[in-house]
Steps between C-alpha positions, in 0.01 A plus 500: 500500500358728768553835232302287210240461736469815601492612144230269429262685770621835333354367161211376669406785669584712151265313312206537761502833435418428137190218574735233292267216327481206782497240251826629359767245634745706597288666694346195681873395549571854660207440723623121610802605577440779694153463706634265740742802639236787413200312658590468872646880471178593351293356856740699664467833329204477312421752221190615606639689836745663248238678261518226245888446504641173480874575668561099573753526207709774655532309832558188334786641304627676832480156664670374197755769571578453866553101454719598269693702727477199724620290237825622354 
């Protein structure tokens, strides 16, 4: 469950680099999904001290990762 999650932040992240329609319901699903994880990374890390680049997706899937670990 962990690995489709982590897949759906990959996706999301993807498709931000394309400006995806927000209306589009996948998209708004994407965003539902994932914004509870990505928001309270984003306060921690914000993209504005890293010249514009949102990384909250890479530490979320390395969190992801390490509970894995935990895990199995």
């Amino acid at each position: 469950m962990l690995t489709i999650y982590s897949w759906v932040i990959i996706i999301r992240a993807l498709l931000s680099w394309v400006a995806p329609d927000p209306y589009n319901p996948v998209v708004r699903i994407l965003h539902q999904v994932t914004e509870p994880v990505l928001a309270p990374i984003r306060k921690l890390v914000p993209p504005e001290k890293l010249a514009g680049m949102d990384i909250s997706p890479l530490i979320a899937i390395f969190l992801i990762q390490v509970l894995q670990h935990f895990l199995y």
